[in-house]
Structure formats: structure tokens, C-alpha cells
C-alpha positions as CSV (number, residue, x, y, z in Angstrom):
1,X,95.8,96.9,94.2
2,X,97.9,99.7,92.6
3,X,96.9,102.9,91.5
4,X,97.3,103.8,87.8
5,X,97.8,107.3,88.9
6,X,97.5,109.7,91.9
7,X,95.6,113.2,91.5
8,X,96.0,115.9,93.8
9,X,93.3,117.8,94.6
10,X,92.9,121.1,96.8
11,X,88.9,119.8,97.8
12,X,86.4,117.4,96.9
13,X,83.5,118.6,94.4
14,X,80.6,118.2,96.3
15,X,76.8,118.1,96.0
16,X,74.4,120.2,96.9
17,X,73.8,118.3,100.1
18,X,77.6,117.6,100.9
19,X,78.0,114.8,99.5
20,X,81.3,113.8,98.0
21,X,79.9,114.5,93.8
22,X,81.2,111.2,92.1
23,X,80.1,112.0,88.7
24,X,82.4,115.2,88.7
25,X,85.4,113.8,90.6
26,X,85.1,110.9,87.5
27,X,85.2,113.4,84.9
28,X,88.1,115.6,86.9
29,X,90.1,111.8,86.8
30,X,88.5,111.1,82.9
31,X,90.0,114.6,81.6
32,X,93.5,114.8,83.0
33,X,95.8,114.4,80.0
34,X,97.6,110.9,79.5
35,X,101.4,111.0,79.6
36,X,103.4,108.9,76.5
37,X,104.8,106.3,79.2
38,X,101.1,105.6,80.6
39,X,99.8,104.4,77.3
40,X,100.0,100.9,76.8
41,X,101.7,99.3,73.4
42,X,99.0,96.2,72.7
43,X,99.9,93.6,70.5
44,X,98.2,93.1,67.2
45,X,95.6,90.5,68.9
46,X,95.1,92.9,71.9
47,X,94.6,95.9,69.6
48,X,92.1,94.0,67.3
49,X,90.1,93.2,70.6
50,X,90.2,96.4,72.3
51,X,88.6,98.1,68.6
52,X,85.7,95.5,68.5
53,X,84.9,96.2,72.1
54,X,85.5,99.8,71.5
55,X,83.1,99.7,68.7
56,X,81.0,97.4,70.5
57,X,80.1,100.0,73.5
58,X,80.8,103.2,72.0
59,X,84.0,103.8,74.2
60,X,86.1,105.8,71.8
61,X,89.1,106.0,70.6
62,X,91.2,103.4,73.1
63,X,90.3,100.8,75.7
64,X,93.3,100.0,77.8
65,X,94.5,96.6,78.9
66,X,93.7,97.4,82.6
67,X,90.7,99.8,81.5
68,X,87.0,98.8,83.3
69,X,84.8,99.5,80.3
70,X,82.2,97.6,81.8
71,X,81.0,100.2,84.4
């Protein structure tokens, strides 16, 4: 498998009992801004799918053609 991108970070969030803190090493992934070239062009098919999924589960405003929505 390839990455779709690499973060740096100085430390892994952690919980309370030093645990590595999934949830906010998500959202630190989720919230990093989305370059022009990493957004996908989908075809008229693939963009009518992704908006009745999108719809569908609530996942707003894009679903990506390599995007696990199901999780």
C-alpha cells in the first residue's frame, strides 16, 4: 500500500494514560488542508455516485475515489 500523504509531527497526542490518542491524531490528519493536485477529477458517473453516497451517510461535501467512508 501507498500513502496518500505523509504528516510530520513533532509528538504523538496522547491519552491520559499514554496511550497513542487515535481520535485526535485522525482529526490532526482530517484537518490538514488538501492541495489542488491531491483532489481527484471523477467522471460524471463517479461524481453522481460519490453525491448519493455522500448524501447517503452524511459525509459532506466530497467522497474521494480512494476515500474509506465506511469506517
Amino acid at each position: 500500500m501507498v500513502p496518500e500523504r505523509l504528516v510530520l509531527l513533532t509528538h504523538l497526542p496522547l491519552t491520559a494514560n499514554g496511550k497513542v490518542d487515535r481520535k485526535r491524531l485522525q482529526s490532526l490528519y482530517d484537518n490538514l488542508p488538501r492541495s489542488q493536485q491531491q483532489q481527484e477529477t471523477l467522471s460524471e458517473t463517479e461524481e453522481k455516485l460519490a453525491q448519493l453516497w455522500g448524501t447517503l451517510l452524511g459525509i459532506t461535501p466530497h467522497i474521494g475515489r480512494r476515500q474509506g467512508f465506511l469506517n
